[in-house]
TORVO-668389 format. One line per 10 residues: number of its first residue (from 1); their letters; for each residue y, x, z of C-alpha. Coordinates in pm, 1 decimal. Example, Ala and Ser with C-alpha at 12.3 -4.5 7.8 and 13.67 -1.06 7.14 Angstrom:
<nodes>
1 = as = -450.0 1230.0 780.0 ~ -106.0 1367.0 714.0;
</nodes>
This chain:
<nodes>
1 = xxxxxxxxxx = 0.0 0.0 0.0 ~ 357.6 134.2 -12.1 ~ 525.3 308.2 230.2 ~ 827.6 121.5 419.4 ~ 1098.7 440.8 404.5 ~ 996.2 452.7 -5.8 ~ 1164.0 63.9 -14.0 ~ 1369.2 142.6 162.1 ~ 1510.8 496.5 -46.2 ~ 1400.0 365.7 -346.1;
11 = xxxxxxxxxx = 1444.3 17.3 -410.4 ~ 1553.1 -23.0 -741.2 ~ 1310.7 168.5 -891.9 ~ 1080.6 -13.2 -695.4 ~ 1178.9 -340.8 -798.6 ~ 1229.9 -270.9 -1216.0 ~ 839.2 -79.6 -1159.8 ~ 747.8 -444.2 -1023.0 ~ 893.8 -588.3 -1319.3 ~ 705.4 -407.9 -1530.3;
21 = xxxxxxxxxx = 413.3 -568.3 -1410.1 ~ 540.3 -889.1 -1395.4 ~ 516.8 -948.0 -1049.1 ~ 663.3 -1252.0 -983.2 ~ 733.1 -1246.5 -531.3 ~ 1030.2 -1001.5 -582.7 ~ 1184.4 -1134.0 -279.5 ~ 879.3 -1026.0 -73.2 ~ 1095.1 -610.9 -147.4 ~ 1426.0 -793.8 78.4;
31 = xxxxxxxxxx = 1165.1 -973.6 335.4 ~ 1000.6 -620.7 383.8 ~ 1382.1 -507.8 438.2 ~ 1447.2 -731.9 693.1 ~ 1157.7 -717.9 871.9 ~ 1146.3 -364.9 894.8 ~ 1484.7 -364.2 1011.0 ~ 1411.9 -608.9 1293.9 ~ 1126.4 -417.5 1397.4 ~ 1344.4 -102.9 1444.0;
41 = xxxxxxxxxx = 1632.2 -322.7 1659.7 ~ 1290.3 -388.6 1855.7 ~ 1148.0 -57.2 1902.4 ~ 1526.8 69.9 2021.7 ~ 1569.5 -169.6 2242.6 ~ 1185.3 -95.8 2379.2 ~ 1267.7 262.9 2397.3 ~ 1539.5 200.5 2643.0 ~ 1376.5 -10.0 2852.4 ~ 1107.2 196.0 2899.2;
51 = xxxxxxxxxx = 1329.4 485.1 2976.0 ~ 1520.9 283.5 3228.0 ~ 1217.8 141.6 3375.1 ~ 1015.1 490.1 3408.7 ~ 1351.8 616.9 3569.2 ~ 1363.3 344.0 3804.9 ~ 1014.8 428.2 3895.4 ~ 1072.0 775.5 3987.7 ~ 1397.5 667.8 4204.8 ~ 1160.6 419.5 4407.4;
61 = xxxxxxxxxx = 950.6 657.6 4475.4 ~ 1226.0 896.0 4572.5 ~ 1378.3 633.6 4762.4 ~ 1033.5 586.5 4946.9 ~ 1011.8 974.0 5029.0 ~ 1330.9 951.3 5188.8 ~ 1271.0 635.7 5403.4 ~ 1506.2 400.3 5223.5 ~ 1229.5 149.4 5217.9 ~ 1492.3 -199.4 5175.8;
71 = xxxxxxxxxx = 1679.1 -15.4 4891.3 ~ 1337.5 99.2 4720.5 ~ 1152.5 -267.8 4766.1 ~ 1509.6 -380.4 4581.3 ~ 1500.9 -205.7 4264.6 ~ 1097.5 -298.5 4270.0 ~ 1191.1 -604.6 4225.5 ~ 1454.2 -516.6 3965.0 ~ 1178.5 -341.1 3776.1 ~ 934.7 -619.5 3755.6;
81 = xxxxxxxxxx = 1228.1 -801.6 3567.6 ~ 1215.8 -509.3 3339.5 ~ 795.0 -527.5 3312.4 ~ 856.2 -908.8 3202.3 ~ 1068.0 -786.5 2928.3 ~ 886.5 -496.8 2805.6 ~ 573.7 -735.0 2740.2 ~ 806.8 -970.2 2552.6 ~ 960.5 -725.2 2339.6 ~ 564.2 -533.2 2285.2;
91 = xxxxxxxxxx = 465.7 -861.5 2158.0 ~ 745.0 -904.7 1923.0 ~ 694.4 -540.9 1773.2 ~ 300.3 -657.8 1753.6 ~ 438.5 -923.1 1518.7 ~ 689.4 -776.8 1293.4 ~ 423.5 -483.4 1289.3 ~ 155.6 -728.1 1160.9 ~ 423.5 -942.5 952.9 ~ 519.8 -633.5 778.5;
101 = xxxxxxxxxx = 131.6 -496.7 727.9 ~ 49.7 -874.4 559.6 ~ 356.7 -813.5 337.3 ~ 268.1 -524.7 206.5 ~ -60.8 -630.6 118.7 ~ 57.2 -827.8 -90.7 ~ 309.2 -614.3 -300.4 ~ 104.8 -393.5 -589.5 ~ 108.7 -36.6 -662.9 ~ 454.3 78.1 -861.6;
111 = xxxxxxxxxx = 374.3 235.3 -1222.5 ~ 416.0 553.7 -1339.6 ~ 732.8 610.1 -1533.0 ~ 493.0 655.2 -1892.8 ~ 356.3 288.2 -1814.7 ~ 515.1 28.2 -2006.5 ~ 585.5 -374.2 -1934.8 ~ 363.6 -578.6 -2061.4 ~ 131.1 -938.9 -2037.5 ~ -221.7 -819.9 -2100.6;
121 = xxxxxxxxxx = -458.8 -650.3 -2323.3 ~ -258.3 -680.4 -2618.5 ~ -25.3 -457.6 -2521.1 ~ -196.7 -188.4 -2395.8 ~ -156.4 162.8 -2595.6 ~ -401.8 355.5 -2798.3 ~ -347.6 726.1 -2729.3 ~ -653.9 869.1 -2878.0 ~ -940.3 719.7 -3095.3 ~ -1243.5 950.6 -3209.4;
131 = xxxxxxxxxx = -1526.3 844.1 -3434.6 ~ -1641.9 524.5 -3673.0 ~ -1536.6 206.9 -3585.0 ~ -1628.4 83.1 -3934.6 ~ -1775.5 -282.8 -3942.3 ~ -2155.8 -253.5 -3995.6 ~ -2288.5 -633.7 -4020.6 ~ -2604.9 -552.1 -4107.3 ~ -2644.1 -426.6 -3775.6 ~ -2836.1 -633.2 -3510.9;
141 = xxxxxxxxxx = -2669.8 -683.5 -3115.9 ~ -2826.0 -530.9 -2863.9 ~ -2978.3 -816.2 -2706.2 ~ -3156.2 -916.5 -3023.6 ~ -3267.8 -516.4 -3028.3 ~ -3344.9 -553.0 -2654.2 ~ -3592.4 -836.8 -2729.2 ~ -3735.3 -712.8 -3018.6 ~ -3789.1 -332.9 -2867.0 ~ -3931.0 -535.4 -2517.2;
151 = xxxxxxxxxx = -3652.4 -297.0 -2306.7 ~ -3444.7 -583.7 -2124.5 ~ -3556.9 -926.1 -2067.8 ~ -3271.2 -1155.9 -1962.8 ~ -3462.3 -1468.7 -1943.7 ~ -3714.8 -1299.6 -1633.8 ~ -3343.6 -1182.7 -1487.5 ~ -3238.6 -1523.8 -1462.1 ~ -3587.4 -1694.0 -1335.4 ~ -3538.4 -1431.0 -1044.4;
161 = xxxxxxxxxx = -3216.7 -1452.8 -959.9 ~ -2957.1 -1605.1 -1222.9 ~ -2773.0 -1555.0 -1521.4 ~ -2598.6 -1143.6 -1518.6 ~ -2883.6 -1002.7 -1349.0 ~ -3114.5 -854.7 -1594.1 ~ -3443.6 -708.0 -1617.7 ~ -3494.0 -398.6 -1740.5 ~ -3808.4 -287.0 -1914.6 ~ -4053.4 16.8 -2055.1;
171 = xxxxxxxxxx = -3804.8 241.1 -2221.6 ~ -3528.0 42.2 -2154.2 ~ -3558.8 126.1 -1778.2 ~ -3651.2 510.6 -1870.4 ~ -3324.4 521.0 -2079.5 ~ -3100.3 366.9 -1820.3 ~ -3227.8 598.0 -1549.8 ~ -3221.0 889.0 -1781.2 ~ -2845.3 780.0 -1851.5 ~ -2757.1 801.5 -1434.2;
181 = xxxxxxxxxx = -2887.4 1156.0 -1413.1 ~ -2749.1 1261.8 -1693.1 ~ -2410.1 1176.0 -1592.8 ~ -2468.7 1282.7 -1239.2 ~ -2562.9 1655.0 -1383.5 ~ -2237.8 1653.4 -1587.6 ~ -2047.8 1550.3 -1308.5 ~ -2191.1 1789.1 -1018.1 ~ -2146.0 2062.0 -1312.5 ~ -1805.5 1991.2 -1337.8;
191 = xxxxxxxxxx = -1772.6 2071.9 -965.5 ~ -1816.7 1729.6 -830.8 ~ -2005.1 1716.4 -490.1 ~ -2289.1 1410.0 -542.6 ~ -2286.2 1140.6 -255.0 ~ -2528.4 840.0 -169.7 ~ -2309.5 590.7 15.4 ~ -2422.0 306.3 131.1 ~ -2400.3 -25.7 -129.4 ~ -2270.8 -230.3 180.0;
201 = xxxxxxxxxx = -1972.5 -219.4 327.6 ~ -1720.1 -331.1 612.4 ~ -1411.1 -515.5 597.8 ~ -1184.1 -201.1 681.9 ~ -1339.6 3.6 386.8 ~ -1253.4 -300.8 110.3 ~ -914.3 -298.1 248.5 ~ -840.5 95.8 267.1 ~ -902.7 122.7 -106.8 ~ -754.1 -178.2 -209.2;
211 = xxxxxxxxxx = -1023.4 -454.4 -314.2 ~ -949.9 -659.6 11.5 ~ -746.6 -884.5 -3.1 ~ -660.6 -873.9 -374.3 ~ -1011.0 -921.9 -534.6 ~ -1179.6 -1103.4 -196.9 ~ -1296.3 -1366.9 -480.0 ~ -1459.8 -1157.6 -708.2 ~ -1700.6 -972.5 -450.7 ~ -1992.4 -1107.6 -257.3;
221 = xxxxxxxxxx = -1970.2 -1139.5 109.3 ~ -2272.1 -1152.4 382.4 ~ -2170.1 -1389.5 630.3 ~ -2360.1 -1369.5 902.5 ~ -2294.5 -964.2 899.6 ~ -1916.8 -969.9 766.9 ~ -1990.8 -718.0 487.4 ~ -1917.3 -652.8 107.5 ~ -2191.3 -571.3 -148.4 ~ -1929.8 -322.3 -364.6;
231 = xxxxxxxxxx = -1809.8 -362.8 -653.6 ~ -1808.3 7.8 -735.9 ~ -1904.0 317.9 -565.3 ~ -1512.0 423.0 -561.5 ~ -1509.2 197.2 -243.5 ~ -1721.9 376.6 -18.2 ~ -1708.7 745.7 -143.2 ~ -1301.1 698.2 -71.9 ~ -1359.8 544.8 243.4 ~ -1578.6 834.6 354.7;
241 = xxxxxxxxxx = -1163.2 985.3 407.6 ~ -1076.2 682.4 610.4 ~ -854.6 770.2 922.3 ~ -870.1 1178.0 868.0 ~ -634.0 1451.0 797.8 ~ -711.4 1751.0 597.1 ~ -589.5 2076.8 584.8 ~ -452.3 2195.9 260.0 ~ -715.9 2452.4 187.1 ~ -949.2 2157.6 198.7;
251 = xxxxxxxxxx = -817.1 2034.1 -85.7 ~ -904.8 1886.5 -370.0 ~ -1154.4 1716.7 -270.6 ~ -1400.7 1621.4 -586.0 ~ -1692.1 1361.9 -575.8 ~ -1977.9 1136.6 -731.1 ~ -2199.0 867.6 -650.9 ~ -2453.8 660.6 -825.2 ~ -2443.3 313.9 -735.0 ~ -2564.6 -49.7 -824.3;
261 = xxxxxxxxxx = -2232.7 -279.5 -805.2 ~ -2210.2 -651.7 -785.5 ~ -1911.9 -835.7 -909.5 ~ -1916.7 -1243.1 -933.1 ~ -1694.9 -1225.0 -1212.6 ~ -1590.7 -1545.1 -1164.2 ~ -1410.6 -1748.0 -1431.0 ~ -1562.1 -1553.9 -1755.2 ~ -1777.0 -1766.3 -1964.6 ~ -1830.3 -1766.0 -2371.7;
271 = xxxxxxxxxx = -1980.8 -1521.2 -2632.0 ~ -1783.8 -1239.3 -2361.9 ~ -2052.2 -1233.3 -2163.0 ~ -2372.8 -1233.7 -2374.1 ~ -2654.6 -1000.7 -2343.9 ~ -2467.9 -640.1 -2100.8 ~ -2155.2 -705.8 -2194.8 ~ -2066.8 -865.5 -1813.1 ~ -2287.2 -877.6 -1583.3 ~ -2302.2 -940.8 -1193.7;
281 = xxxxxxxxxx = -2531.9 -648.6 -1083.9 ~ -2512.7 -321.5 -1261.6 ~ -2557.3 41.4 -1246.5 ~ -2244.1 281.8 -1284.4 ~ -2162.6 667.3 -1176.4 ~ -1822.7 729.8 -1035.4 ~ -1598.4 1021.4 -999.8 ~ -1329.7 1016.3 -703.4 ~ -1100.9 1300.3 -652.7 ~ -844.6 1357.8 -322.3;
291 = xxxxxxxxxx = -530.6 1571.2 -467.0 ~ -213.4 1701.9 -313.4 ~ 45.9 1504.1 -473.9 ~ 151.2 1749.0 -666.1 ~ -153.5 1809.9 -856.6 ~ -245.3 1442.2 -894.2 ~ -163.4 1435.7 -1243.7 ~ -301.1 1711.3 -1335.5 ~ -641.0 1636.7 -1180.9 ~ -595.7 1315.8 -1401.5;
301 = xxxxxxxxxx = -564.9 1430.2 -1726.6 ~ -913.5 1655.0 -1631.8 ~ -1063.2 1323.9 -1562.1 ~ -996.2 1173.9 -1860.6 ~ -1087.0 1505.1 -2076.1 ~ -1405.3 1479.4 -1870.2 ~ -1473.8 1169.7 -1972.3 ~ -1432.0 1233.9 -2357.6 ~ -1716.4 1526.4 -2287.6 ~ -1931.0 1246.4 -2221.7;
311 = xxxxxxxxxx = -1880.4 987.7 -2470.2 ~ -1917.6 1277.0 -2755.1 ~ -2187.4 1358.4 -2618.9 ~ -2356.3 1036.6 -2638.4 ~ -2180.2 1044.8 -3016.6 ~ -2053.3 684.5 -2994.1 ~ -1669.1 607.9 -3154.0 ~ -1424.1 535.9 -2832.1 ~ -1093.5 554.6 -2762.4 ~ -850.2 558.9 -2525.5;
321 = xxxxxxxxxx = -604.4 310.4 -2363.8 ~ -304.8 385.2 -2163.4 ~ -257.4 17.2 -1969.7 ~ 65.2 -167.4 -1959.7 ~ 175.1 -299.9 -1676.2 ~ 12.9 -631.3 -1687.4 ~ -266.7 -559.2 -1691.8 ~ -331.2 -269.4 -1465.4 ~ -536.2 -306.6 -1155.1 ~ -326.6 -419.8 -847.5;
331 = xxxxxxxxxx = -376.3 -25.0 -682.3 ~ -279.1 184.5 -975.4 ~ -8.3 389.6 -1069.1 ~ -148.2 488.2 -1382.4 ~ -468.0 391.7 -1566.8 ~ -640.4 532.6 -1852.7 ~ -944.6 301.8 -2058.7 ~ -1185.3 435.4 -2217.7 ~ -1351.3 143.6 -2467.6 ~ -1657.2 253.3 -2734.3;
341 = xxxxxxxxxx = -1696.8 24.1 -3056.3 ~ -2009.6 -195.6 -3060.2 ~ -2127.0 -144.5 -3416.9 ~ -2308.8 -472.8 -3419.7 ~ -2023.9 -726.1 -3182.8 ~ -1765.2 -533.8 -3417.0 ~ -1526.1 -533.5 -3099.0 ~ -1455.7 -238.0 -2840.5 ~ -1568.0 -252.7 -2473.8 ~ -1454.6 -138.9 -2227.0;
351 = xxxxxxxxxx = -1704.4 126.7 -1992.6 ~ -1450.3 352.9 -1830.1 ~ -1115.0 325.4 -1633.8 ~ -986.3 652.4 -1476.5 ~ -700.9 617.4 -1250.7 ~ -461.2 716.4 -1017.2 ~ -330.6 579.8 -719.2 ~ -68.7 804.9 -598.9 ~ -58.6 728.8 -202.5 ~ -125.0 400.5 -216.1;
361 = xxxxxxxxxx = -527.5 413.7 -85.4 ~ -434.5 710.5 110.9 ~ -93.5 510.1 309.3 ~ -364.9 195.1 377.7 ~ -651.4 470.6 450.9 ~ -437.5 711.4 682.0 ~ -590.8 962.3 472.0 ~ -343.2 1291.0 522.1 ~ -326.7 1666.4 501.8 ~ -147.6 1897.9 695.6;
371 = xxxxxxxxxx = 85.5 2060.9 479.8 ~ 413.9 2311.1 667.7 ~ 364.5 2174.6 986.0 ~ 395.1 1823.9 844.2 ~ 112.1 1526.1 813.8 ~ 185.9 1405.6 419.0 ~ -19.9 1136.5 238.8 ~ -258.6 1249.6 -25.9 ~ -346.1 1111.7 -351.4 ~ -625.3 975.2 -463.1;
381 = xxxxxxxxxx = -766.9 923.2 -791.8 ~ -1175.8 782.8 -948.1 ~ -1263.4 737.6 -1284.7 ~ -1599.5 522.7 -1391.8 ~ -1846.8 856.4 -1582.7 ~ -1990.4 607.2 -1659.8 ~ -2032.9 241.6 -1609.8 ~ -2372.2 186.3 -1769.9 ~ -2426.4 -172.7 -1939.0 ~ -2163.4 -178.3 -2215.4;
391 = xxxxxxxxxx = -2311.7 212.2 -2286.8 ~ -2635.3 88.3 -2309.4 ~ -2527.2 -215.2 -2557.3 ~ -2377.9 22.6 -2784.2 ~ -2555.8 351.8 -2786.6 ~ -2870.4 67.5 -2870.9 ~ -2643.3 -87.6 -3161.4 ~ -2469.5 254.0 -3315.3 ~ -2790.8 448.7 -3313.2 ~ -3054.1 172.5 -3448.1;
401 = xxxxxxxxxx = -3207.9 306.5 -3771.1 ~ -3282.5 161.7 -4086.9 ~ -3681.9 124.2 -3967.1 ~ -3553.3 -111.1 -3720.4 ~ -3594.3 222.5 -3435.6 ~ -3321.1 372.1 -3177.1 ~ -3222.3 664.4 -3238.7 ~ -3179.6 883.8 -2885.7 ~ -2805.0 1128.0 -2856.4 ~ -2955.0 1502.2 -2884.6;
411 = xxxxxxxxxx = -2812.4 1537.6 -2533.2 ~ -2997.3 1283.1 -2366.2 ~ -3381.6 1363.8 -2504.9 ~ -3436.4 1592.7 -2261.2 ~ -3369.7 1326.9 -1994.6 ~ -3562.6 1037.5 -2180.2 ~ -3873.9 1226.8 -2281.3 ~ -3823.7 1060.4 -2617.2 ~ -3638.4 1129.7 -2938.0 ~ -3692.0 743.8 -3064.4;
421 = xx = -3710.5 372.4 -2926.6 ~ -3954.3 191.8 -3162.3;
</nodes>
C-alpha cells in the first residue's frame, strides 16, 4: 500500500498516476489527508499527557519520600483524571490508525512514469514481438489434439470435480511435469534459490502481497480454517519476508517456486475458456526477486530478458506487452506481458506477467533493510517463468506435424524422454 508521508509530499503526482488508471475514489487521497492529520493532533496531544502524567508520577513519589502524604494523595487523584484521558485519546489513535490502514487498502499502486492511461486490453503496448504469428487454419486446437493424442481428458476433470479442473494423461502428464523442471533448472541457473511453500495460506500473507482485499472474490477460502488456497506461488514465497529487515549485503534476494494455483475466475464464460485456456487449478513456476530500490528496475528488465530465454527456447512466436494503466493489476507499478500466438485459436494468450511493485508489498509486509543507519522499504518484484496451461495449448498447436504428431522443442527432449507425441 502507499506510504502516508509519499501523499502527503507527493500528491499531485499521486493523484494524475491514479488517473491514469482510472481510479474513480479520488477523494479517498484528501480523506487520507485528513485523517492522517487528525491522527497526528492525537498522538501530540498523547505525547504530552503522557509526559505530564509520568512527571506527576515521579513527584508523588517524591512527595511520598519526603512525608508530604496529603499533597501526594492530591495530585494521585489529579493523575487518575489524566489515566481517564490517556485511554480516551489511545482509543481514538486506535481508530484513525485503523481508519487510515482500511483507506489505504483501498487506493492502488501509482504507475511508473513509462505507463500510459488507458481502459483495457486494447490499449496496452507491444514493445517486442519475435516469431510467426501467421494464421494456420488447417491447424487443429489443442483440445481436439488433446483428445485425439489421449494426453488431457476434460470430461474425467469435470466428473471429479467440475468444469477448469482437468485431467492430465500418458504423455500429456510426462510433458507437463517435464515443462516444471525445466523451468525450475533455468531459473535456479539463473541464480534463483528454489522454494516449496506451502499451497495454503493465512489471511495476513493474502494481504501483505496484495490479493486481500482486492481479489477476496476470485480465490477460494476454507472456512472452518480461515485460509486461502493461492492463486500463485508469488503469495507465499513473498510472504516468507513478512515482518523482517535485511541488511543490505543481503540483498537481492532471488527466488522460485513450483506451485499448483486455484483461481475461481469468476465471471468468464464463452469460447475464452475452452479446453487450457482458463482454468481453476493449474500448475505455474514463479520468480520473485527483493531489490534495493534503486536496482528495482534493473532487476526488471533481467526478468523480462529471462523470460524471452524461455519462450525461444520452447520456439513458440510471443511478444511482449507493456500494460496501460487500466488494466494493470491493483499492486503494480509497472507490468510487462508476455502472450505466445496459438497457431490453431489464431489469438495470443497470455502465460507470463513480470512485474514490479516498488514498495508497495514491502510498506503492507514491513519488509525493510537497513541501509546508513536507516530502516528503508524494499522493492519487490515476481514474474510468472512460466504459467503452464496456455504453454501447453500452444507448444501442442505450433508444433503438431503434418502426420497428425507433436513435435517436442530440442530443449525440452531431454526432460520428456521423447522427441514426438503420436
Amino acid at each position: 500500500m502507499l506510504v502516508v508521508s509519499a501523499i502527503l509530499e507527493n500528491k499531485e503526482r499521486i493523484i494524475e498516476g491514479l488517473k491514469k488508471r482510472n481510479f474513480k475514489q479520488l477523494d479517498l487521497i484528501d480523506e487520507v489527508i485528513n485523517t492522517d492529520e487528525l491522527r497526528r493532533k492525537t498522538q501530540f496531544e498523547l505525547d504530552n499527557l503522557l509526559s505530564e502524567s509520568n512527571r506527576m508520577s515521579k513527584e508523588i513519589g517524591q512527595l511520598f519520600q519526603q512525608g508530604k502524604t496529603a499533597e501526594a494523595n492530591d495530585l494521585k487523584e489529579k493523575t487518575a483524571t489524566y489515566k481517564s484521558k490517556i485511554k480516551e485519546l489511545q482509543d481514538l489513535l486506535n481508530d484513525y490508525e485503523e481508519s487510515l490502514k482500511n483507506m489505504l487498502y483501498q487506493i492502488p499502486n501509482i504507475p511508473h512514469s513509462s505507463v500510459v492511461q488507458g481502459f483495457g486490453a486494447e490499449d496496452n503496448e507491444v514493445v517486442f514481438k519475435e516469431g510467426d504469428d501467421s494464421p494456420k487454419p488447417d491447424m487443429m486446437p489443442h483440445w481436439d489434439l488433446a483428445k485425439k493424442l489421449n494426453l488431457i481428458d476434460f470430461e474425467l476433470g469435470v466428473k471429479i470435480t467440475g468444469a477448469g479442473f482437468p485431467v492430465y494423461l500418458g504423455k500429456g502428464a510426462r510433458y507437463q511435469r517435464a515443462l516444471i523442471q525445466y523451468f525450475l533448472d533455468k531459473n535456479t541457473s539463473a541464480g534463483y534459490k528454489e522454494i516449496i511453500p506451502p499451497f495454503v495460506v493465512n489471511e495476513a500473507s493474502g494481504y501483505g502481497t496484495g490479493q486481500l482485499p482486492d481479489k477476496e472474490g476470485q480465490m477460494y477460502y476454507v472456512n472452518e480454517d480461515d485460509f486461502y488456497l493461492i492463486p500463485t506461488a508469488e503469495v507465499p514465497v513473498t510472504n516468507l519476508y513478512r515482518d523482517e529487515l535485511l541488511n543490505e549485503s543481503d540483498l537481492p534476494v532471488k527466488m522460485t517456486a513450483y506451485s499448483p494455483c486455484f483461481r475461481r475466475e469468476a465471471g468468464s464464460y464463452g469460447k475464452d475458456v475452452r479446453g487450457l485456456n482458463r482454468l481453476h487449478q493449474f500448475e505455474k513456476v514463479e520468480i520473485v526477486r527483493i531489490e534495493k530500490p534503486e536496482n528495482s528496475y534493473a532487476a526488471l528488465n533481467e526478468m523480462v530478458e529471462h523470460v524471452k530465454g524461455l519462450l525461444r527456447d520452447l520456439e513458440l512466436p510471443f511478444r511482449i506487452l507493456r500494460l496501460c494503466g487500466g488494466d494493470m493489476g491493483f499492486t503494480s507499478a509497472l507490468t510487462y506481458d508476455f502472450e505466445v500466438f496459438s497457431a490453431a485459436q489464431e489469438k495470443w494468450l497470455e502465460v507470463s506477467s513480470v512485474s514490479n511493485f516498488e514498495t508497495f508489498q514491502a510498506n503492507r509486509l514491513k519488509l525493510r533493510f537497513k541501509h546508513e543507519g536507516k530502516n528503508e522499504l524494499c522493492h519487490t518484484l515476481n514474474g510468472s517463468s512460466l504459467a503452464l496451461p496456455r504453454i501447453l495449448a500452444a507448444l501442442l498447436e505450433n508444433h503438431q506435424q503434418a502426420d497428425g504428431s507433436i513435435r517436442i522443442p530440442e530443449k525440452l527432449r531431454s526432460y520428456t524422454g521423447f522427441d514426438k507425441i503420436d
